[in-house]
N, C-alpha and C positions, 0 to 999 in steps of 0.2 A: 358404497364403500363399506368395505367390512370392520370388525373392531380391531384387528391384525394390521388390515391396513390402514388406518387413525390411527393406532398404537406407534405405527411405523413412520409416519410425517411427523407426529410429535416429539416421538426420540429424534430425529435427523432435526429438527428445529431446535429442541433444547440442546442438542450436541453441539452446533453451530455457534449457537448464543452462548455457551458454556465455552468455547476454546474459543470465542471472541473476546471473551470478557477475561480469561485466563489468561490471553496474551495480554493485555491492554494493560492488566492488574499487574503484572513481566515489565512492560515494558517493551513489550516486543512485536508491536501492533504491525498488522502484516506480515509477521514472521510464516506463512504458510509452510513452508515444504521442512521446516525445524519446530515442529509443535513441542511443547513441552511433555516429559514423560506421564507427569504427574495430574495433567489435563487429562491426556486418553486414561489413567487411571480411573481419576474420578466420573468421566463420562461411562466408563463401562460398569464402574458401581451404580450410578444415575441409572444406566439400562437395565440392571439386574432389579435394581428395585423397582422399578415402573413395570418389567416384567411378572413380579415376584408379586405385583399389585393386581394386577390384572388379571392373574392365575386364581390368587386370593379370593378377589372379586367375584370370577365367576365358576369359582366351587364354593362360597356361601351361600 
């Protein structure tokens, strides 16, 4: 497995766990197909910096 792909399960498992917990903290557990806007926000800040970490990482 390469470091792209570990990078890649672990964003898709914090992303899950992140709009599981944003629903539930809602109110809206199981809400699937109406995620809130403000979840896929913060998820895609979550992946910028885990990307932004990992770039970091391996040009030091």
């Amino acid at each position: 497995m390469t470091l792209d792909e570990t990078a890649g399960r672990i964003w898709a498992d914090n992303h899950l766990a992140f709009t599981d917990w944003a629903d539930g903290a809602l109110g809206r557990a199981g809400a699937r197909p109406d995620r809130p806007r403000m979840a896929t926000l913060l998820s895609v800040i979550a992946a910028l910096t885990v990307s932004l970490t990992l770039i970091g990482g391996s040009v030091a």
